[in-house]
C-alpha positions as MATLAB code, in Angstrom:
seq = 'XXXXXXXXXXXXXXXXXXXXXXXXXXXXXXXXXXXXXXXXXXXXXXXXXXXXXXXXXXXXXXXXXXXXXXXXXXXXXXXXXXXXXXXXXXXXXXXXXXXXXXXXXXXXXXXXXXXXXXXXXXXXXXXXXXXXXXXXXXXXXXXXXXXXXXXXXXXXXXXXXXXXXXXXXXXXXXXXXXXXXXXXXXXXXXXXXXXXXXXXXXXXXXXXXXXXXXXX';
ca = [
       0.000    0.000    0.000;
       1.102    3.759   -0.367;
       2.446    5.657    2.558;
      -0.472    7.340    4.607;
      -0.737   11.277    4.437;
      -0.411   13.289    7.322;
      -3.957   13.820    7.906;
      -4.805   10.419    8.493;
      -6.530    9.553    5.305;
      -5.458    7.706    2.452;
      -2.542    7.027    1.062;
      -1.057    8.149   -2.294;
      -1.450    5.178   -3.957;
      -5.223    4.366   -2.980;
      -5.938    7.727   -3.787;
      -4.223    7.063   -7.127;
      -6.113    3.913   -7.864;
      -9.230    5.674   -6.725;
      -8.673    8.475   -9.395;
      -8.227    6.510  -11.975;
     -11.309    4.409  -11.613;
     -12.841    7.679  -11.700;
     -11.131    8.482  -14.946;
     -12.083    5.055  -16.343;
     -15.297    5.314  -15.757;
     -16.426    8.965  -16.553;
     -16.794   10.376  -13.378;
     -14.091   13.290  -13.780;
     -12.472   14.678  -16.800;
      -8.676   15.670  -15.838;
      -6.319   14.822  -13.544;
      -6.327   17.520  -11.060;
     -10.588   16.837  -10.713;
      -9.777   13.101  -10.568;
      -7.055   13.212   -7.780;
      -9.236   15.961   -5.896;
     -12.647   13.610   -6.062;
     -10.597   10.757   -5.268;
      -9.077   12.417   -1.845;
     -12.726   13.649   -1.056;
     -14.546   10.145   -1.237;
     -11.298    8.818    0.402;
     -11.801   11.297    3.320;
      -8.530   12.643    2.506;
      -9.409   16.049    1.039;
      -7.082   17.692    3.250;
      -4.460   15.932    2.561;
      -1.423   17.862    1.308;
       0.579   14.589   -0.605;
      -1.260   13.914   -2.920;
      -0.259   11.926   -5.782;
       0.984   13.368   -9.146;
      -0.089   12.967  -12.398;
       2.368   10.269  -13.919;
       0.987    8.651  -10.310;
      -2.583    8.683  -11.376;
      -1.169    7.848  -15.290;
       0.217    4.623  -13.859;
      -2.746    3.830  -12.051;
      -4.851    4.335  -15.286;
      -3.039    2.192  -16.818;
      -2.956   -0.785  -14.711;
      -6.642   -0.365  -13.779;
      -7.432   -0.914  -17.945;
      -5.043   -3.225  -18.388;
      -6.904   -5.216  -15.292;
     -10.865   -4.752  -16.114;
     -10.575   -2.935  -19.425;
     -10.295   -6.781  -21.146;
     -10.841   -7.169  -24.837;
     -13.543   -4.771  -25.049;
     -10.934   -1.838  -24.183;
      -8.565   -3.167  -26.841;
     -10.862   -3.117  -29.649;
     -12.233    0.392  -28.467;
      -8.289    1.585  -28.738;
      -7.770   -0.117  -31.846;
     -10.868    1.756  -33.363;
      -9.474    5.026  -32.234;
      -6.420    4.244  -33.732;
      -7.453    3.737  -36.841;
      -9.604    6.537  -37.247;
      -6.673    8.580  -36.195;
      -4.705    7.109  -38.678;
      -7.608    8.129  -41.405;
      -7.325   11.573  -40.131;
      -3.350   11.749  -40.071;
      -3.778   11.406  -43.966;
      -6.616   13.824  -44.201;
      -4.530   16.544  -42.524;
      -1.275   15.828  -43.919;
      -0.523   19.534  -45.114;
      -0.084   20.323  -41.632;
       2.236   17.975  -39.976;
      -0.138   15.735  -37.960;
       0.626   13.684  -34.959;
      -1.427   11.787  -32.387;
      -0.889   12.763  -29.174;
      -2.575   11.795  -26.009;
      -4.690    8.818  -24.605;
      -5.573    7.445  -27.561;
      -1.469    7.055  -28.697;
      -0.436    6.374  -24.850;
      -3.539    3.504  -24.358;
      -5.535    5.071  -21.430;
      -8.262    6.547  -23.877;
     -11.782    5.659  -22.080;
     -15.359    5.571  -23.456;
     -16.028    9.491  -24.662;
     -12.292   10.720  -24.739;
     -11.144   12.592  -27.701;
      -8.878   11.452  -30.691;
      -5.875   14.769  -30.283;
      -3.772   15.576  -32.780;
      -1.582   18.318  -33.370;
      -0.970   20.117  -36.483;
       1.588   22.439  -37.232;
       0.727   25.709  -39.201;
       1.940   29.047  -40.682;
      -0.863   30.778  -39.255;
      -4.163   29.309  -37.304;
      -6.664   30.783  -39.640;
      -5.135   28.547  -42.461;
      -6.481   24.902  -41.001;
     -10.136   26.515  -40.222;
      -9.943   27.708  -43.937;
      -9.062   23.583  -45.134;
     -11.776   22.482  -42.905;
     -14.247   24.849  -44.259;
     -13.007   23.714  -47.848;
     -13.345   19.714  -46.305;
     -16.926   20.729  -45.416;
     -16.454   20.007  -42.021;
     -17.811   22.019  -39.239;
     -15.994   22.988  -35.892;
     -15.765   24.311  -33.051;
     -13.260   26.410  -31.233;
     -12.454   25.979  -27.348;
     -10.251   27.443  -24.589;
      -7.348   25.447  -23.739;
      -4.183   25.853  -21.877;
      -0.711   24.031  -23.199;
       2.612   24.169  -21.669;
       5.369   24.650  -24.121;
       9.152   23.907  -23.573;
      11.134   26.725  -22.239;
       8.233   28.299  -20.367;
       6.982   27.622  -16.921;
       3.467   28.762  -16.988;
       1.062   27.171  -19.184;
      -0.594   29.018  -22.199;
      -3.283   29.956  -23.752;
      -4.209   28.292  -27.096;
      -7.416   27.641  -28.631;
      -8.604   23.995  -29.986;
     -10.324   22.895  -32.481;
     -13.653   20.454  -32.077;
     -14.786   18.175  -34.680;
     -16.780   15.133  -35.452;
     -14.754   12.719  -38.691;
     -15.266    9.661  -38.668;
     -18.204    9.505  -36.244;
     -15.192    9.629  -33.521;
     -14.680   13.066  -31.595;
     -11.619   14.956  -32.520;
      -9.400   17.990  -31.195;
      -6.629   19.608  -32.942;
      -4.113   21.838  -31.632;
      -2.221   23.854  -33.678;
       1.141   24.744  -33.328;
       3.321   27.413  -34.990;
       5.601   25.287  -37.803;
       8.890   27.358  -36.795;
      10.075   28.656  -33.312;
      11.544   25.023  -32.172;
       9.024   24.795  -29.229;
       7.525   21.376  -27.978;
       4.497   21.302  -25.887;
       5.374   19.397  -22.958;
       3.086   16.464  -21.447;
       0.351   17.149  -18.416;
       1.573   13.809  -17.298;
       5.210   14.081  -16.905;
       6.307   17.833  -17.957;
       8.671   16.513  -20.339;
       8.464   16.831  -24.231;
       4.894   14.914  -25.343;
       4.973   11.376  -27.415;
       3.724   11.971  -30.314;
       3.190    9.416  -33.623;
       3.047   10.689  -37.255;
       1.341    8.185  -39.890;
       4.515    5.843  -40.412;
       4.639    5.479  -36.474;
       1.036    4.811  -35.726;
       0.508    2.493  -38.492;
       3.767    0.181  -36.952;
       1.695    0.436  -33.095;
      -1.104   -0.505  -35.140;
       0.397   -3.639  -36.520;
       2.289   -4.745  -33.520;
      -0.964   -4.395  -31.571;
       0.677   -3.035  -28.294;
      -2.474   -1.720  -25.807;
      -0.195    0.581  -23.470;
       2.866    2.893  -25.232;
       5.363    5.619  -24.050;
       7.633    6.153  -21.407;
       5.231    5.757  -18.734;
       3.231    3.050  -20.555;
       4.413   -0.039  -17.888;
       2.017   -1.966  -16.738;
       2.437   -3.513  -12.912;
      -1.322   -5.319  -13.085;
      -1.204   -8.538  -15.782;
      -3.136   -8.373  -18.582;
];
């Protein structure tokens, strides 16, 4: 078990495992509202060591490789494939997948997110509206290498391939990498040539912080 807090409550580990149930099953969208839900039900809300977000990653990760079973391996491989449809689609602008759906932990409702790399912003809302596709356009924040706060950036929403999609566009010079929510450093990312090899070997959990402690 993880080492107790200070407060009494749980540990950093249950509280891990309990967030990542939550984000498994739908009942918090991020991190920071997972681990925070987690430490209330856990009656650790005041708890100061809290676990991190590779922590909670982890957890993810062995909680779907424990009760996700085949019917969170096909669900990947769908994403996966879609993503690869849409990799071609946008291949003026750089694409790469990016997030759950490339690292393995992508649950029931989560985005396919790629980022494309662009001149300007205004020219990928001018190819969708020449694709026919409509959008959206969101608030998000982004931390990019050689920064320490996060930034502003606005994403793009989309339905293709009756699969939900967000695309973040990046400026195509400057040298910049966003950095991951889940470790800080530089994000995975997988063009087309990449995802199609995951794709073929059939591997559920990828990256760095892709091991999983729970068998399959």
């Amino acid at each position: 078990m993880g080492r107790r807090s200070r407060g009494g409550g749980a540990g950093r580990a249950e509280i891990a495992q309990s967030a990542a149930r939550l984000l498994a099953d739908g009942g918090a969208d991020d991190f920071e509202q997972a681990r925070r839900k987690a430490a209330r039900e856990l009656g650790a809300e005041g708890a100061r060591d809290l676990p991190d977000n590779l922590e909670v990653h982890r957890a993810l990760v062995d909680y779907l490789a424990l009760f996700g079973g085949a019917a969170h391996a096909d669900m990947l491989a769908r994403l996966r494939r879609k993503a690869l449809r849409a990799l071609r689609v946008f291949a003026p602008f750089e694409p790469a997948l990016v997030g759950p759906v490339l690292y393995g932990t992508a649950c029931e409702h989560t985005p396919i997110s790629l980022h494309l790399r662009a001149d300007e912003f205004e020219a990928v809302t001018r190819f969708l509206l020449e694709q026919r596709l409509n959008y959206r356009l969101v608030d998000g924040q982004l931390r990019m290498s050689g920064g320490q706060r996060t930034e502003r950036v606005v994403r793009i929403l989309l339905t293709l391939f009756d699969e939900a999609f967000e695309l973040t566009v990046l400026p195509r010079q400057g040298g910049r990498q966003p950095l991951s929510q889940v470790d800080g450093k530089p994000m995975q990312r997988a063009d087309e040539r990449m995802l199609d090899e995951l794709l073929e070997r059939g591997e559920r959990f990828t990256g760095a912080f892709g091991h999983v402690a729970a068998p399959r």
